[in-house]
C-alpha positions in Angstrom: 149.1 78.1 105.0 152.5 79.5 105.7 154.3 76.4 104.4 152.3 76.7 101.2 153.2 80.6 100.6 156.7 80.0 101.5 156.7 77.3 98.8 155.3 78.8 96.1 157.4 81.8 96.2 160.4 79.7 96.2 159.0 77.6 93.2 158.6 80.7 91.4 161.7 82.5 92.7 163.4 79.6 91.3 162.0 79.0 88.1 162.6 82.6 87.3 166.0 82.6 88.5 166.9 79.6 86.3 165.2 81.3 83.4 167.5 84.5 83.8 170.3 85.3 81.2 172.9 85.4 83.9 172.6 81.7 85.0 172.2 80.6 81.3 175.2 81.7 80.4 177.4 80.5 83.5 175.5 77.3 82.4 176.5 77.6 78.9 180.2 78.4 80.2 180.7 75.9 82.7 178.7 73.2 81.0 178.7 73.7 76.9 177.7 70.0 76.0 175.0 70.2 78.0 173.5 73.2 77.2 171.5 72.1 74.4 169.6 70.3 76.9 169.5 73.2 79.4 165.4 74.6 78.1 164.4 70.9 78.2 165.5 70.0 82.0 164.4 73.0 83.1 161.1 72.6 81.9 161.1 69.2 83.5 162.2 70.6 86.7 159.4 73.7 86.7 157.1 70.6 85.8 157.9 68.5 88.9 158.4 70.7 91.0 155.1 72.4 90.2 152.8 69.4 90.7 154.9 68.8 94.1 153.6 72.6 95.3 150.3 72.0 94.3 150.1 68.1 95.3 151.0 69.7 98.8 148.8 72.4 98.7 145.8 69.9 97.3 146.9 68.1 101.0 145.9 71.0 102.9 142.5 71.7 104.4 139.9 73.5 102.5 138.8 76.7 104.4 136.2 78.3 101.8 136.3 82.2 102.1 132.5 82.6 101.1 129.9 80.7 99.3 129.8 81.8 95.6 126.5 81.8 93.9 126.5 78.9 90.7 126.6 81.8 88.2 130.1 82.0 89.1 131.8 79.1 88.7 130.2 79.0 85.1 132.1 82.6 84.7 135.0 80.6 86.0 135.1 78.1 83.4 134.6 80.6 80.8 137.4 82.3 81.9 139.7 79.5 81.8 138.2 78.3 78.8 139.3 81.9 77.2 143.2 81.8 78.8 143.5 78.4 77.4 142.3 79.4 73.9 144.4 82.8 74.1 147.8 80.7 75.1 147.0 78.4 72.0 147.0 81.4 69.5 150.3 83.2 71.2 152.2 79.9 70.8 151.4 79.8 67.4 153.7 82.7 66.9 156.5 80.8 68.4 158.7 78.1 67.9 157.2 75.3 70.2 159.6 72.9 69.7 162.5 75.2 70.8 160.0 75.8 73.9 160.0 72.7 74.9 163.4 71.8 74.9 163.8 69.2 72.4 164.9 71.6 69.9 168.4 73.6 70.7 168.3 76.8 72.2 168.7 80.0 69.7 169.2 82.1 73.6 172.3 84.1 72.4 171.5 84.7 68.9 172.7 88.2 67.4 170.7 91.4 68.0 169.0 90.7 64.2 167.2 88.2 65.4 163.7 88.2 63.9 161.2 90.1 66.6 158.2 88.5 66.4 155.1 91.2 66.7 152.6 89.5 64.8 149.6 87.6 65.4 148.6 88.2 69.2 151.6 90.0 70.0 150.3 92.9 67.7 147.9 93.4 70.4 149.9 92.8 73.7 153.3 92.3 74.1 153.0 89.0 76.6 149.6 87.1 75.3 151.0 84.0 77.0 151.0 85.9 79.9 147.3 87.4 79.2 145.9 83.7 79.1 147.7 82.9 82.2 146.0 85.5 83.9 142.5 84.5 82.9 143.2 80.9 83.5 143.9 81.6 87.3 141.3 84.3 87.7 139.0 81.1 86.3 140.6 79.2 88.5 139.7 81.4 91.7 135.5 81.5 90.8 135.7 77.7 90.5 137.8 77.3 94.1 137.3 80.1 96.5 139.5 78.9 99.3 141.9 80.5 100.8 144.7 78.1 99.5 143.2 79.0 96.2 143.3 82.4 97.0 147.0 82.6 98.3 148.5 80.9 94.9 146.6 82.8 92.5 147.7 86.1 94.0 151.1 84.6 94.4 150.9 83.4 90.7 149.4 86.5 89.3 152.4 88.8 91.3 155.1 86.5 89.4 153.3 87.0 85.9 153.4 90.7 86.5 156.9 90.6 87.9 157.7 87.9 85.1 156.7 89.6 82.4 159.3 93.0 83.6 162.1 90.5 83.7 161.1 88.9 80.2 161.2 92.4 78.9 165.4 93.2 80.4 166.1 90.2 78.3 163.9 90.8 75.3 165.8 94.2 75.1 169.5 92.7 75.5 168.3 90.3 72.5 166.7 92.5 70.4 167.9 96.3 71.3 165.8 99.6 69.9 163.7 97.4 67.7 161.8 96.1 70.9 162.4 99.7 72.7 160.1 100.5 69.9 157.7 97.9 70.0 157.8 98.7 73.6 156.0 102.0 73.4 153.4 100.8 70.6 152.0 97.7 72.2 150.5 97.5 75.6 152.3 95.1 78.5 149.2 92.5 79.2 145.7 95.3 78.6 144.8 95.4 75.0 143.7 98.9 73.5 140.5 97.0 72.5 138.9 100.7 70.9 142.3 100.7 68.7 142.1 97.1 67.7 138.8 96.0 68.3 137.8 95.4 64.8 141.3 93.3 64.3 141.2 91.1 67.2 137.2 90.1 66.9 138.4 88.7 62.9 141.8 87.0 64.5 140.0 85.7 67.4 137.2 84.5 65.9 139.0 82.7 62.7 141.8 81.3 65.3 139.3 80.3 67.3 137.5 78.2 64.3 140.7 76.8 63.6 141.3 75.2 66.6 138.3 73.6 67.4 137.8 72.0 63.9 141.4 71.4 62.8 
């Protein structure tokens, strides 16, 4: 179990290390041609080196913490059902391609770039990050092991922690525009009284779309 902590803190230590603005641009400096490609190996990499970690940890013997009565596990899939759908609508408001990798990197664009708060980011500011977060939660009623457990508290510590170090960069990029969006719009919790009303009619229209288009 030790082995397992150790590497998943290092997996995510890493892949938020590489993500940071620092080491992008000494990559960008001391490598320009192949920064283009720079987003696409990294993914790759976080890829690889995630289904290592969890090949490893899949290895390891199952010690369940408790039996969980069968009402859970359906609350599990629910949940993960419910991250998955919320990840689909935030990454409608971005430029997937460009995610990916296979698209070149805008990084280092001017401070004018355009600061996307619509769709689910009128609600929270990391909606990505608010799936992710259900998905493991799901994840946790489905597998209640201890090697379950320990990633999914591991995991759910790097979202939070991710999400602050997002934010540094979000502010270099985009200045007082996002210092303002900052104070409007809740981190991960949305103010469900303020927008309730707004989010059923996006969620449930998004929702329609995607399982019949």
């Amino acid at each position: 179990m030790t082995q397992l902590i150790f590497f998943w803190i290092l997996y995510f230590a890493l892949h938020s290390a590489l993500a940071s603005i620092r080491i992008k641009l000494w990559a960008k400096t001391t490598f320009p041609g192949f920064f283009n490609y720079y987003r696409l190996t990294y993914n790759i990499f976080s890829i690889v080196s995630f289904a290592i970690v969890l090949f490893f940890q899949n290895t390891l013997p199952s010690h369940l913490i408790t039996t969980l009565p069968v009402w859970t596990t359906i609350i599990g899939y629910i949940f993960i059902g419910v991250g998955f759908v919320i990840v689909a609508l935030a990454c409608k408001n971005y430029d997937m391609k460009e995610f990916a990798g296979v698209k070149p990197m805008s990084e280092f664009t001017p401070s004018n770039t355009y600061l996307k708060t619509n769709g689910l980011n009128a609600f929270v500011r990391h909606p990505i990050y608010l799936g992710i977060i259900f998905v493991l939660s799901g994840y946790l009623f489905i597998s209640f092991y201890y090697k379950t457990l320990a990633f999914s508290f591991i995991a759910l510590v790097y979202v939070i922690i991710g999400a602050k170090l997002e934010e540094r960069k979000l502010i270099v990029l985009f200045g007082e525009r996002y210092i303002q969006y900052k104070k409007k719009i809740p981190m991960l919790i949305p103010k469900l009284k303020k927008y309730r009303h707004d989010m059923n009619l996006f969620m449930i229209t998004n929702f329609l779309i995607i399982i019949f288009f």
